[in-house]
C-alpha positions as CSV (number, residue, x, y, z in Angstrom):
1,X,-33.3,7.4,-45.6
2,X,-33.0,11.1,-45.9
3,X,-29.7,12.3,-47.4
4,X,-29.4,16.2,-46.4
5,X,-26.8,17.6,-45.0
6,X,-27.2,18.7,-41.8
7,X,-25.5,21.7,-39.1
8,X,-22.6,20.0,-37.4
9,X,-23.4,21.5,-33.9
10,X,-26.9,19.8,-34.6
11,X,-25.5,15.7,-35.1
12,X,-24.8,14.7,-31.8
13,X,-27.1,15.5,-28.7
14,X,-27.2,14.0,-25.2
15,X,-30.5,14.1,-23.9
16,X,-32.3,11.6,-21.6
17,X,-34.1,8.7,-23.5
18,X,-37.9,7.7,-22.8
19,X,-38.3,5.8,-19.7
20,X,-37.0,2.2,-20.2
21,X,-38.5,-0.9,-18.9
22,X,-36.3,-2.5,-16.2
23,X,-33.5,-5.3,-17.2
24,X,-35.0,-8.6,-17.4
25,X,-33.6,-10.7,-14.5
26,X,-30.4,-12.5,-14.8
27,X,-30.6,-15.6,-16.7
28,X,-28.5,-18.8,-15.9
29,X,-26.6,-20.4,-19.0
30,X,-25.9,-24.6,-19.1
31,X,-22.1,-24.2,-17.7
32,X,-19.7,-24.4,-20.4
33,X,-18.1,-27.9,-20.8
34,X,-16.0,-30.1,-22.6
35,X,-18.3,-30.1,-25.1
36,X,-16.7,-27.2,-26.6
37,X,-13.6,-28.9,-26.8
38,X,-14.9,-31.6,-29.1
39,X,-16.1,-28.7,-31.4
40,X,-12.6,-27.8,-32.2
41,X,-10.7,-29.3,-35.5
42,X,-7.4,-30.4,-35.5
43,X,-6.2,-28.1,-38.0
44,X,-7.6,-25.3,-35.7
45,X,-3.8,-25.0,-33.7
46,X,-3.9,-21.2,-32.3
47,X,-6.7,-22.3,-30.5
48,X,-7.4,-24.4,-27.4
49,X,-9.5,-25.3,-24.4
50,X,-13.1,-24.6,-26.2
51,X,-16.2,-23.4,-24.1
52,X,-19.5,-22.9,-25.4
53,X,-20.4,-19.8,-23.3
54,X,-24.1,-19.2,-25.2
55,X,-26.7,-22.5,-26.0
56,X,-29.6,-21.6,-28.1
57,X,-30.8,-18.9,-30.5
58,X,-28.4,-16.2,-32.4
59,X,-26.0,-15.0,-30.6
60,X,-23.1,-12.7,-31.8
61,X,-20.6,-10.3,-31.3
62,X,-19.2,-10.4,-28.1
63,X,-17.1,-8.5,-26.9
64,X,-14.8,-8.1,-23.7
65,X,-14.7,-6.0,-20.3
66,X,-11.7,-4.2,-19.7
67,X,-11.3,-6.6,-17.0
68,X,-11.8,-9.5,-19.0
69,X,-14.4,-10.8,-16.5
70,X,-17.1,-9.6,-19.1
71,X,-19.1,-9.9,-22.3
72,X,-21.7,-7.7,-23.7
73,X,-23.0,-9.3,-27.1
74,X,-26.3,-9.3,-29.3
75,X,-28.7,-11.9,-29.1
76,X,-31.7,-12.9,-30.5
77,X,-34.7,-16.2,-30.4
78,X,-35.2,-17.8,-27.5
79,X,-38.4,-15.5,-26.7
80,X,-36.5,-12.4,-28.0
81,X,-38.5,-11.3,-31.5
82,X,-35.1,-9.5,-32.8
83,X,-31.8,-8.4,-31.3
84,X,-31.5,-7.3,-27.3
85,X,-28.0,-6.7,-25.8
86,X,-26.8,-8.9,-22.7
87,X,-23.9,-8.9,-20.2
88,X,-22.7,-12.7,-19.7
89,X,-20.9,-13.2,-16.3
90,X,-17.7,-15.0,-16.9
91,X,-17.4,-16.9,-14.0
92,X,-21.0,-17.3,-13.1
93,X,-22.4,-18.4,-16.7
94,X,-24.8,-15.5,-16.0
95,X,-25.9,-13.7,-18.9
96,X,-28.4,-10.5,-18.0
97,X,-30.4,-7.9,-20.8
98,X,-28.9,-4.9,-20.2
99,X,-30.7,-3.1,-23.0
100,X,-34.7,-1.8,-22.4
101,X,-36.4,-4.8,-24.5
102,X,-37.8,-2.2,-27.3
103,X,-36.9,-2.2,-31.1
104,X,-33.7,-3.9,-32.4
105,X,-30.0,-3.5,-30.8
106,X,-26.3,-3.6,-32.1
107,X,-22.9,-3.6,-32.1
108,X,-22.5,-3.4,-27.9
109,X,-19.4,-1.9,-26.4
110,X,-18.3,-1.2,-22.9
111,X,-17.3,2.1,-21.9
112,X,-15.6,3.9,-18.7
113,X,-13.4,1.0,-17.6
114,X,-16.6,-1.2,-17.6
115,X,-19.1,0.9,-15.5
116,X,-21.5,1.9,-18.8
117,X,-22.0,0.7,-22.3
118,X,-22.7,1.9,-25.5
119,X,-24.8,0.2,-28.1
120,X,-27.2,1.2,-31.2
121,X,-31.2,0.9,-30.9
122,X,-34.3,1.7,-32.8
123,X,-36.2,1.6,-29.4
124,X,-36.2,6.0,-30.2
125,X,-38.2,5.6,-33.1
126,X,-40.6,3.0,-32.3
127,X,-41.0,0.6,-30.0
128,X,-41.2,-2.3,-32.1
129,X,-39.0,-4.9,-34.1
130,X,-38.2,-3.0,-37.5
131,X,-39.2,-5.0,-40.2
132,X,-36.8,-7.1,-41.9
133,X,-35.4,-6.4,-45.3
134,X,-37.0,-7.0,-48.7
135,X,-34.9,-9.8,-50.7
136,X,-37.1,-8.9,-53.8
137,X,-33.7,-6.8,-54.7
138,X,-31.3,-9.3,-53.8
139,X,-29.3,-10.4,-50.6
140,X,-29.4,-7.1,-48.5
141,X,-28.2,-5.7,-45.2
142,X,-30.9,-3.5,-43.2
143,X,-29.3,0.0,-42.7
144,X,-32.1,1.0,-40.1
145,X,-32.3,4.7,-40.5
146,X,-33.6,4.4,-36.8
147,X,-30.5,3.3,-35.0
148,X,-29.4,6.1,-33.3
149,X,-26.0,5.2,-30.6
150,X,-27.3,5.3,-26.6
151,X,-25.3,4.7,-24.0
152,X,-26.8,3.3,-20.4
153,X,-24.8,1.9,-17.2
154,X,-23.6,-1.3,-17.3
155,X,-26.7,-2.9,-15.5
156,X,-28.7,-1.4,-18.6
157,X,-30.1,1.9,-16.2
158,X,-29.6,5.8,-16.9
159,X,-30.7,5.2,-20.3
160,X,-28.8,8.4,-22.2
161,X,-29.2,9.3,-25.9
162,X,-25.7,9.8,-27.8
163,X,-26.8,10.2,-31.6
164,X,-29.5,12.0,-33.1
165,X,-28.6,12.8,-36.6
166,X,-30.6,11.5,-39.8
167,X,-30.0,8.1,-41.0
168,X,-28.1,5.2,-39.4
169,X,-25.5,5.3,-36.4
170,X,-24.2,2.0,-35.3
171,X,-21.0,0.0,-34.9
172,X,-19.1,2.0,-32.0
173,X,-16.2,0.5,-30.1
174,X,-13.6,2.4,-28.1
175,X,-10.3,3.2,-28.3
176,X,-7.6,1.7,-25.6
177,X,-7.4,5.0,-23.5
178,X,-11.1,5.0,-23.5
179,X,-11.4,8.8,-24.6
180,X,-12.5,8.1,-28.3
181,X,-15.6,6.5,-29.8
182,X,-15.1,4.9,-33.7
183,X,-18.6,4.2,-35.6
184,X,-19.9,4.4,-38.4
185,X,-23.1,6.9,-39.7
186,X,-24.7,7.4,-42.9
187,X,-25.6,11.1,-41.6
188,X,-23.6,12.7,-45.0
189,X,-25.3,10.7,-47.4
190,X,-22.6,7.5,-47.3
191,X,-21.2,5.1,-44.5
192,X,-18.7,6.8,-43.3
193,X,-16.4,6.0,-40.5
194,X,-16.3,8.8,-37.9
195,X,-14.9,9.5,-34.7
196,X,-15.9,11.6,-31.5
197,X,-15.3,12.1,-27.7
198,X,-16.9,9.4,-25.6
199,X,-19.0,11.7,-24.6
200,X,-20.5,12.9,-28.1
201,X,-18.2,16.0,-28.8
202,X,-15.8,16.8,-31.2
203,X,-17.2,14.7,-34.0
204,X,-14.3,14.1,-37.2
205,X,-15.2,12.2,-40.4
206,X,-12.6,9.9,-41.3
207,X,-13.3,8.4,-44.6
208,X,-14.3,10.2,-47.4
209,X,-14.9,8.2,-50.7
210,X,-18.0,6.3,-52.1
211,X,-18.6,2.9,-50.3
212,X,-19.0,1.2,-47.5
213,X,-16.8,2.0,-44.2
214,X,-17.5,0.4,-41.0
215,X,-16.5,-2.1,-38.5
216,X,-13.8,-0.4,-37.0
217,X,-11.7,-0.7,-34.0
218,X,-8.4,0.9,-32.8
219,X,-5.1,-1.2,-32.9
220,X,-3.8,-1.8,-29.3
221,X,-2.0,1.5,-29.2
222,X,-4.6,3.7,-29.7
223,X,-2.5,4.8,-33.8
224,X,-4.3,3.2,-36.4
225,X,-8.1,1.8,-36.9
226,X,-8.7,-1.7,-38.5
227,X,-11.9,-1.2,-40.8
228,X,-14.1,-3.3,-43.5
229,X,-14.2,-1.3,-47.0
230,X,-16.7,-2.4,-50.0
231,X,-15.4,0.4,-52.6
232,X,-18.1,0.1,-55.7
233,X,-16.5,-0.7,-59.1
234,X,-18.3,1.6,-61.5
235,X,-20.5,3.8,-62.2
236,X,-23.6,1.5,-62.1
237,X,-22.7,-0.2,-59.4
238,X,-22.2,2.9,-57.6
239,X,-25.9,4.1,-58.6
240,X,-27.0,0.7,-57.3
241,X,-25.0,1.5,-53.7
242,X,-26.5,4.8,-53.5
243,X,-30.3,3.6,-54.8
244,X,-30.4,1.2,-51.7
245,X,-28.9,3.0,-49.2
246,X,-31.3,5.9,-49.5
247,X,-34.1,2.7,-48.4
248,X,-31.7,1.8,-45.6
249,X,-30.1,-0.9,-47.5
250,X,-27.0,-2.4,-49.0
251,X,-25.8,-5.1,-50.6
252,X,-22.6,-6.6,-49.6
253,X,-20.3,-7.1,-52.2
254,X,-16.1,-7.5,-52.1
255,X,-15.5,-6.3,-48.8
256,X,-12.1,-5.8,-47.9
257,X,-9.9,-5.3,-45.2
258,X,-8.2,-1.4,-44.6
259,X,-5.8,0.3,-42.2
260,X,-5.8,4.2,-41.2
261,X,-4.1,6.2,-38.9
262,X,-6.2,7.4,-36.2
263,X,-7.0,10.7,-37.8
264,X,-7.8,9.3,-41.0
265,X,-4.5,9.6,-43.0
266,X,-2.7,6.7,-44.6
267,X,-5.5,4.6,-45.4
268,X,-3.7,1.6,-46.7
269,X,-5.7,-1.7,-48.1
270,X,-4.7,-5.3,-46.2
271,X,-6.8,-7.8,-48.8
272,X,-7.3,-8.2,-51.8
273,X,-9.1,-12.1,-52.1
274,X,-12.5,-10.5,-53.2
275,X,-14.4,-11.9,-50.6
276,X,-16.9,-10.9,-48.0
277,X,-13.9,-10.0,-45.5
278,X,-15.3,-8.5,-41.9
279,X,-15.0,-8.3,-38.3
280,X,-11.2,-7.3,-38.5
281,X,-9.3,-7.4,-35.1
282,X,-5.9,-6.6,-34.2
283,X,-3.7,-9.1,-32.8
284,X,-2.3,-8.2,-29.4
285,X,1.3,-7.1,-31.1
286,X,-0.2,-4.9,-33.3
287,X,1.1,-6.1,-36.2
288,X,-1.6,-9.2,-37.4
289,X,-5.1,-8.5,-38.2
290,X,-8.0,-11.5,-37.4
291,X,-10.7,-10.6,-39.6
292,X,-13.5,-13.3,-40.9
293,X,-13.9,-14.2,-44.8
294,X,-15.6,-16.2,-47.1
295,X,-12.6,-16.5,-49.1
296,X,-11.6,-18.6,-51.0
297,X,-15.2,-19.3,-52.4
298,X,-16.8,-15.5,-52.3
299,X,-20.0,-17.2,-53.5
300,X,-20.2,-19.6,-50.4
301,X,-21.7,-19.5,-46.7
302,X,-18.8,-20.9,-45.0
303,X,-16.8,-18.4,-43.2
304,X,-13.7,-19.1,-41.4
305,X,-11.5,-16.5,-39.5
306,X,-8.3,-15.6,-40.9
307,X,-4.9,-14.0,-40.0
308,X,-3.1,-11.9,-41.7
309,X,-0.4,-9.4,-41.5
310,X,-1.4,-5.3,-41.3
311,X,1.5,-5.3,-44.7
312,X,-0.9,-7.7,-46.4
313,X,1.3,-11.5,-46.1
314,X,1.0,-14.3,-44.2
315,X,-3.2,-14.8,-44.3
316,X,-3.3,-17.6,-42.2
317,X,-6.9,-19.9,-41.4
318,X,-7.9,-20.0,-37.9
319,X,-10.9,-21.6,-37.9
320,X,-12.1,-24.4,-40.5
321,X,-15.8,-25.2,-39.0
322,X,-17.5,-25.8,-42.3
323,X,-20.2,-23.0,-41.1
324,X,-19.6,-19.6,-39.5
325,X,-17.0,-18.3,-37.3
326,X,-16.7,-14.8,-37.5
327,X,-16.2,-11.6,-35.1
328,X,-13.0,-12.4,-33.0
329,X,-11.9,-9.9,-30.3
330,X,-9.2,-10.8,-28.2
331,X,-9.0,-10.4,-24.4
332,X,-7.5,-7.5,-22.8
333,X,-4.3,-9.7,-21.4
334,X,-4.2,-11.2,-25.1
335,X,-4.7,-14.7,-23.8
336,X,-8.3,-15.7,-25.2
337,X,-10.1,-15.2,-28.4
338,X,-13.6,-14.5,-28.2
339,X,-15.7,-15.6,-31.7
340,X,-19.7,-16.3,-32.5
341,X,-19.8,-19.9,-34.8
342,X,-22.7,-22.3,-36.3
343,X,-20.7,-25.2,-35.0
344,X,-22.6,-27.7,-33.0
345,X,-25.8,-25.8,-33.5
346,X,-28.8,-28.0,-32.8
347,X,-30.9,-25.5,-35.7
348,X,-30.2,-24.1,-38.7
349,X,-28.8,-20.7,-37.9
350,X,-28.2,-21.4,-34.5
351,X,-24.8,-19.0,-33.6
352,X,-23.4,-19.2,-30.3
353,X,-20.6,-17.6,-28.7
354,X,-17.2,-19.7,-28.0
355,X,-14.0,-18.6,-26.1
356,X,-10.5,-20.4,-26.1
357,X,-7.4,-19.9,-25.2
358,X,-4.8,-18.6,-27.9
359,X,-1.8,-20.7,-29.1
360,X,0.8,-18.5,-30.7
361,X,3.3,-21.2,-31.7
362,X,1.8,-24.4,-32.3
């Protein structure tokens, strides 16, 4: 991954993309069922009425429409060599590709009140899968230099490019008003969380010190940004950080939960349990943050989503599948949570997406 510096007016460019291969034709999921009710555990109280809305392969991050009738998410298996972005149909159990088929996809958002979306793709730089990561230097997340941020209508047509700086671009969502874009980018040398126009002007860097800072996404009022931070201890550490991200890699350590104003100022730290905490969400009041940890074994597998308050008390378990829940997103009326989970997988690594209604006061 190249590290140089390069002239601001030169980051961001929006110029057609190579001709795409058409969506692939919609494809009809099982209908979601009591099934997913059984799924839950009783000490899971904030949520009820389960439904399995995915049934096979890995499936992940999904996230909401403005109208609510929506979800675009990532999924992969299931005749799809690595990650494709689809649009499931709420009320038809429809889920359609919406990205071209090519290279791997992530981190899909709608934009525009629902008529486009935006996601991240390698599909500019070639064609094919990108290999995996090595694990000959440890447990490691694949940066790809190649993902460069592309935005297409809804349907998956009028393929545009947003991004075309060096090294990674991924991880956009959008602010409420849906003028502002948060992501993050590696294009001065760290991840670092940045923010821009929806239409790729008036890029502003955010976050400034050595680290990890991504996942982000604005709090219901459009003020402050929720974000994951993994700030390296030392010196060596720091070396070590730098080493793999200049392959595209890093190695997730203590990642912890953050707050910022919207600008960047008052950056504030929510966690502190030393886990691999990710995927924070605000609650519809503003106030609580739904994130997903490994805590309180950092050394474990099982993740669980949590609660907690943006001041830091009152973490709170959601979920307590002894597997994965993660990356919950709320619905735009605040009714439903949206989350990807192992639980009732029929493989190992099988993820699906679930939605339930949310129970404030059990």
């Amino acid at each position: 991954m190249t590290r140089a510096l390069v002239a601001l007016s030169a980051l961001l460019v929006l110029a057609p993309a190579p001709p795409q291969s058409p969506p692939a034709p919609a494809a009809t999921q099982p209908p979601a069922t009591a099934a997913g009710e059984r799924r839950l555990h009783p000490d899971e109280v904030h949520l009820k009425n389960l439904r399995q809305l995915t049934f096979g392969g890995e499936n992940a991050e999904g996230y909401w429409s403005p109208d609510g009738k929506k979800l675009i998410y990532q999924s992969a298996g299931q005749g799809v060599p690595c990650d494709q972005q689809f649009v499931l149909d709420l009320a038809t159990g429809k889920s359609t590709r919406v990205s071209n088929g090519q290279g791997k996809t992530t981190c899909g958002y709608f934009l525009d009140g629902g008529k486009r979306i935006v996601y991240a793709s390698t599909h500019l730089a070639a064609p094919q899968c990108p290999a995996k990561p090595d694990f000959a230097q440890g447990y490691v997340w694949a940066m790809y230099p190649a993902f460069d941020l592309v935005t297409a209508k809804a349907d998956g047509t009028d393929l545009t490019r947003l991004t075309d700086s060096p090294g990674y671009d991924a991880e956009a969502t959008l602010s409420p008003d849906g003028k502002t874009m948060v992501f993050t980018s590696a294009r001065d040398g760290d991840l670092e969380i940045y923010t821009m126009s929806a239409d790729g002007t008036n890029l502003r860097r955010l976050t400034n010190e050595p680290g990890y800072d991504g996942g982000a996404f604005f709090s219901p009022d459009g003020k402050r940004i929720v974000y994951r931070r993994d700030a390296p201890m030392d010196e060596p550490e720091l070396a070590r950080y730098r080493q793999l991200l200049a392959q595209g890699l890093y190695s997730p350590k203590a990642l912890e939960i953050w707050v910022m104003d919207r600008d960047g100022g008052r950056k504030r730290q929510v966690t502190r349990l030393g886990a691999a905490s990710f995927a924070p969400f605000f609650h519809p009041d503003g106030r609580r943050i739904l994130f997903s940890s490994n805590h309180p074994d950092p050394r474990g597998r099982n993740f669980d989503i949590y609660m907690i308050g943006d001041d830091g008390s009152g973490l709170e378990r959601i979920t307590s599948d002894p597997s994965f829940d993660g990356f919950p997103m709320f619905s735009p009326d605040g009714k439903k949570l949206v989350f990807a989970s192992n639980r009732g997988g029929k493989m190992r690594g099988e993820t699906n997406l679930f939605v339930a209604d949310w129970v404030e006061k059990p």
